[in-house]
C-alpha positions in Angstrom: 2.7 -47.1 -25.6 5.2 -50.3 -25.4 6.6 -50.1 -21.9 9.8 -51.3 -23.1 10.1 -48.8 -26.1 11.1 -45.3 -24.6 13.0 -43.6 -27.4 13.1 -39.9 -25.3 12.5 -41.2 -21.6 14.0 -38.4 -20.6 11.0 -35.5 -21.5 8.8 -38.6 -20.3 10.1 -38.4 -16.9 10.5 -34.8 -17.1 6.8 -34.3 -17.8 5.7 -36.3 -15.2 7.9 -34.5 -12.4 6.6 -31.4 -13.5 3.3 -32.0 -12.9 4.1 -33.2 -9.5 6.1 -30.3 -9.0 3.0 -27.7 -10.3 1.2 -29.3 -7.4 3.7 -29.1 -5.2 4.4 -25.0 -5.6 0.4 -24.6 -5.4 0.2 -26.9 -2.4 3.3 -24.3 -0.6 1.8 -21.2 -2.0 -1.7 -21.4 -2.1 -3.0 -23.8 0.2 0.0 -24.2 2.4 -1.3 -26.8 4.8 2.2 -27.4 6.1 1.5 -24.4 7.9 -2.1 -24.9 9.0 -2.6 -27.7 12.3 -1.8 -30.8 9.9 1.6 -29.8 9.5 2.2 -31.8 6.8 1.6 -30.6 3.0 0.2 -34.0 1.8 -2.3 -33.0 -1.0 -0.3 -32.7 -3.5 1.4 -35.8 -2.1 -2.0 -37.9 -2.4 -2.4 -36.3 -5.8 1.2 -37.7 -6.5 0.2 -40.8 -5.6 -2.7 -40.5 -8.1 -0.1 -39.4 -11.2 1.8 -42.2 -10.3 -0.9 -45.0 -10.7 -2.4 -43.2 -13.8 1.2 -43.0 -15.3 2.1 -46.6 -14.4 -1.0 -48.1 -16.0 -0.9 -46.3 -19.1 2.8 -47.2 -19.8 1.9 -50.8 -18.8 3.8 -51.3 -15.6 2.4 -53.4 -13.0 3.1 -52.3 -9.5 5.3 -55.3 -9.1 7.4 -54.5 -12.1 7.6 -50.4 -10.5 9.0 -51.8 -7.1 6.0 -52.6 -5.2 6.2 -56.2 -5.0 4.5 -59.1 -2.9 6.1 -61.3 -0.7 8.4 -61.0 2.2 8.2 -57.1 2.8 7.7 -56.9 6.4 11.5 -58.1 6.3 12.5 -55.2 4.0 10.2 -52.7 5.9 12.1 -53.6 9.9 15.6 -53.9 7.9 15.2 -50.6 6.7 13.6 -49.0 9.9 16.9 -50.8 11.5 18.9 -49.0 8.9 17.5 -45.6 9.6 17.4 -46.1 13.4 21.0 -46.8 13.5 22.5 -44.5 11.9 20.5 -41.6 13.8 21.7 -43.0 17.2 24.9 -42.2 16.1 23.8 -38.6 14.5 21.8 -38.3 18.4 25.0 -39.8 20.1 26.9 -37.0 18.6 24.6 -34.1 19.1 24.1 -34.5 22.7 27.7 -35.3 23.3 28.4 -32.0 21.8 25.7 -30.1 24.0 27.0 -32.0 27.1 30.6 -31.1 26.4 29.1 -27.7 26.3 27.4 -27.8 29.8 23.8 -27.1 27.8 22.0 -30.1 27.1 18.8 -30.4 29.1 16.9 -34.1 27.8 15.4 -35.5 25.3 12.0 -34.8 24.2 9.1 -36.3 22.3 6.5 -34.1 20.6 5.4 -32.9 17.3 6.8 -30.7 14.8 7.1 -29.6 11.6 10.2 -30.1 9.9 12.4 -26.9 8.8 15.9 -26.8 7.7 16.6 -23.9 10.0 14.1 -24.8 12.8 11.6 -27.3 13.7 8.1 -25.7 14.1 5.6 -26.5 16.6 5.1 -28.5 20.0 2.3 -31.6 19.7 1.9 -34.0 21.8 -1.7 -35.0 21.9 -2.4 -38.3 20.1 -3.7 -37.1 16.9 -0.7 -35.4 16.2 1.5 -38.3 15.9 -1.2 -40.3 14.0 -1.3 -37.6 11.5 2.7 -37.2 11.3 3.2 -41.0 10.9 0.0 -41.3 8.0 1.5 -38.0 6.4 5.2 -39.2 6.5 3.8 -43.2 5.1 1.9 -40.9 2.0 5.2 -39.1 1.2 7.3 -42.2 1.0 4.5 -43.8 -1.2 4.6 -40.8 -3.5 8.2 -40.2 -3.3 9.5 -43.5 -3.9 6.9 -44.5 -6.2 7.5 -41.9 -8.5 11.3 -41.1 -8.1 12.8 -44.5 -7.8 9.7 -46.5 -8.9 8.1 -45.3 -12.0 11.2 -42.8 -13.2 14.1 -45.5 -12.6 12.1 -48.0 -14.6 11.1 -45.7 -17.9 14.8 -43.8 -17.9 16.2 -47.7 -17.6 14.8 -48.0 -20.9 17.4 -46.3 -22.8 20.5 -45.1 -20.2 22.2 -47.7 -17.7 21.1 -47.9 -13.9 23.4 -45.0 -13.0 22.9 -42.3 -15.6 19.2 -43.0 -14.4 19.7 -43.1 -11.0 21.7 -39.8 -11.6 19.1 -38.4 -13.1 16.5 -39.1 -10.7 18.4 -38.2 -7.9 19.4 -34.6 -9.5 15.5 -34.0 -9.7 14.7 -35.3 -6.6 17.0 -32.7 -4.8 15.4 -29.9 -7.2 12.2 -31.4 -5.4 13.4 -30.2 -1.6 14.2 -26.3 -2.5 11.0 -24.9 -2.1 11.4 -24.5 1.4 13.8 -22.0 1.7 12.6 -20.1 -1.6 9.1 -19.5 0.1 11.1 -18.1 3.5 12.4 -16.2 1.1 9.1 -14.9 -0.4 8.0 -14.2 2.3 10.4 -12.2 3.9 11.7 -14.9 6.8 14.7 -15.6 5.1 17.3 -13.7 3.5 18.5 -14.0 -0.6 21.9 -14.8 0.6 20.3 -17.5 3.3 17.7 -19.0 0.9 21.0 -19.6 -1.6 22.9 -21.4 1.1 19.4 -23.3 2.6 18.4 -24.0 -1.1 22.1 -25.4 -2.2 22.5 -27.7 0.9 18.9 -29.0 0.8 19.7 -29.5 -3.3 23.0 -31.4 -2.8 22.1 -33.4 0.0 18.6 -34.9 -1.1 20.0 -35.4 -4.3 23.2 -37.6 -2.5 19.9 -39.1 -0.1 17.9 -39.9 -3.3 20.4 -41.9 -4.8 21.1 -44.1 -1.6 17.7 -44.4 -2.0 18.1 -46.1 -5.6 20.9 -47.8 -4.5 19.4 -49.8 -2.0 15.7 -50.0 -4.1 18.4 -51.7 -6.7 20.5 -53.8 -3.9 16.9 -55.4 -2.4 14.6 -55.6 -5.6 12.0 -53.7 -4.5 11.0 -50.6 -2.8 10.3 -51.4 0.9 13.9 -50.8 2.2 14.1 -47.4 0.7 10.6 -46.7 1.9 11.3 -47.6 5.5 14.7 -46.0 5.7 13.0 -43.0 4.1 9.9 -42.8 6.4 12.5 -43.4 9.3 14.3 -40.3 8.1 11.5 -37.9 8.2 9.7 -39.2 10.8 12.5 -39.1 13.4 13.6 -35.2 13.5 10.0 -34.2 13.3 9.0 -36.4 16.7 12.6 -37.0 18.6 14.6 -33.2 19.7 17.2 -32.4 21.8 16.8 -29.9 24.0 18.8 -27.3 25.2 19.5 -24.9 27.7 19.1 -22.0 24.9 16.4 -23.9 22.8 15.8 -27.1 20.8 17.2 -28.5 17.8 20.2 -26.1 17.3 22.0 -28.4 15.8 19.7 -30.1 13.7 21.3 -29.7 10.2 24.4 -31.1 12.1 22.5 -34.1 12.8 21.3 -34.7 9.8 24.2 -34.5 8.1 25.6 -36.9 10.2 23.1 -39.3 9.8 22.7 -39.1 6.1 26.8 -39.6 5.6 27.2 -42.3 7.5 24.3 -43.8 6.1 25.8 -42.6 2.2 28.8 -44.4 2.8 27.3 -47.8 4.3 25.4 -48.2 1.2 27.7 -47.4 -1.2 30.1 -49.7 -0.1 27.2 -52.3 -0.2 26.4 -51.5 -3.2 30.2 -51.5 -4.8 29.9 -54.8 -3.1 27.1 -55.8 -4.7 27.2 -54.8 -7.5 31.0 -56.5 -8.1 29.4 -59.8 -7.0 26.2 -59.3 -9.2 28.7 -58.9 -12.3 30.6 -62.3 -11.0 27.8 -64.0 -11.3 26.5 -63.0 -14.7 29.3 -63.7 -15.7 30.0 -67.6 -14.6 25.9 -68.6 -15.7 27.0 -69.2 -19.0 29.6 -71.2 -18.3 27.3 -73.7 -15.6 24.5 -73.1 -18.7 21.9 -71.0 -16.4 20.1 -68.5 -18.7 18.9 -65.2 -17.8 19.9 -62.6 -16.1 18.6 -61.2 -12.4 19.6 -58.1 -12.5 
C-alpha cells in the first residue's frame, strides 16, 4: 500500500490499536506481570513495539519519517526530562506544603513501586528494581509514542488535518489507561461506582496528556521530547513518594493533576505560539521565492 494514499485511515488506525489493545487485556488478565515482582506489564508492551515495526514497514514509513529521527536527540531527550522535572517540583512543592500545613508530612522517600491511581504498590529498593522500572518505563514510551503519536498521527495525517488526528489519537490513547480500574473492579477491590469515577478521570486526563504529547512531537519534529517528558512522567511517581504520618502517596492523584495541568497549559500556549508563527512563515516564502513547506 502507497503510504501516502490512506482513503479510510481511520479503520487503519483502529485495527492496529486493537490489536495492541487484545494484548494488553491478556497481558492484565492472564498473565498479569504487573502484579508479579517485575511490576511492570511490559509484554505486551514489547509485542507493541513489534506491531509497530511490522506496521511501519509494510505501509512504507521509515522510522525517520514516524518520528524517530537521527541527529541531535540527546538535546530533545534532557529538554524534555527538564520539562517533566519541572513541572513535578511544583506538583511535589505543593503536596508537601499541603502535608506540612497539616502537621503530617514525615520525608521524602525513594523506593519502588508500582503505579496505581488509588495507591502505589510495593516498597523496592534493591538495585534491580530500579533497573527494571527505568528499562520497563524506556519500553512503554517506545511503544507508546511509537504507535500513538508515531505511526497513528502519520497514517490519520493522510486524510484529516493535524488536529482531528491528534484528536483522535489522543481519545484512544485515554481509552488505553482504563483497564486499571475495570480489573479492581473484576476483581472485587474496587467498587462499580469507584471504577466509574477511576476509569473517567484516568480516560479524560491521558487523553488531555496524550495530546500534549502530539503537540510537542509536532512543535520539535520528532519524538524524543514527548518520549522524555513521557518517561519522566511515569518514572517519577513510581520511584519519588511523600510520606506521611498516616501513609504514603495520599495525595497522589492531586499531584498528578497538578503536574499534568501546568504542564497542559505550558504547551499549549507554545504550541498556539508556534503554530501562529509556523503559519507566518508559510505564508511570506512565496513572496521571498523559498518553495516548500516545513511543516
Amino acid at each position: 500500500m502507497n503510504k501516502k494514499s490512506f482513503k479510510n485511515p481511520f479503520p487503519i488506525v483502529f485495527m492496529i490499536y486493537l490489536l495492541c489493545y487484545a494484548l494488553h487485556i491478556a497481558e492484565y488478565f492472564l498473565l498479569r506481570t504487573d502484579q508479579t515482582v517485575i511490576g511492570e506489564a511490559v509484554i505486551h508492551k514489547i509485542l507493541g513495539i513489534v506491531i509497530l515495526a511490522v506496521f511501519a514497514k509494510k505501509f512504507g514509513f521509515s522510522a525517520k519519517e514516524i518520528g524517530f529521527k537521527t541527529g541531535k536527540n540527546f538535546w530533545y531527550v534532557l529538554k524534555g526530562l527538564a520539562f517533566g522535572a519541572a513541572v513535578f517540583i511544583i506538583a511535589y512543592a505543593t503536596e508537601v506544603l499541603i502535608a506540612v500545613s497539616q502537621g503530617n508530612f514525615k520525608s521524602l522517600q525513594l523506593y519502588v513501586s508500582a503505579y496505581a491511581i488509588d495507591k502505589n504498590i510495593g516498597n523496592r529498593t534493591e538495585l534491580i528494581f530500579f533497573v527494571i522500572c527505568i528499562i520497563g518505563n524506556i519500553i512503554n514510551v517506545i511503544m507508546e509514542e511509537g504507535n500513538f503519536r508515531g505511526l497513528f498521527i502519520k497514517i490519520l495525517e493522510s486524510k484529516y488535518s493535524f488536529m482531528v488526528s491528534a484528536l483522535i489519537s489522543s481519545v484512544l490513547f485515554g481509552f488505553w489507561h482504563v483497564m486499571g480500574p475495570v480489573r479492581n473492579f473484576l476483581d472485587g477491590e474496587q467498587s462499580l461506582n469507584g471504577m466509574i469515577f477511576n476509569a473517567l478521570f484516568l480516560l479524560v486526563a491521558s487523553a488531555l496528556v496524550g495530546l500534549k504529547f502530539t503537540m510537542l512531537t509536532k512543535m520539535s519534529g520528532n519524538l524524543y521530547f514527548s518520549m522524555a517528558d513521557h518517561f519522566f512522567n511515569n518514572t517519577i511517581v513510581n520511584l519519588l513518594h511523600v510520606v506521611t504520618e498516616t501513609g504514603a502517596d495520599e495525595l497522589m492523584t492531586v499531584r498528578v493533576t497538578i503536574a499534568q495541568t501546568v504542564s497542559f497549559a505550558i504547551v499549549i500556549i507554545c504550541y498556539c505560539v508556534w503554530r501562529k508563527k509556523h503559519a507566518a512563515d508559510n505564508e511570506r516564502k512565496p513572496e521571498y521565492g523559498r518553495a516548500g513547506s516545513n511543516d
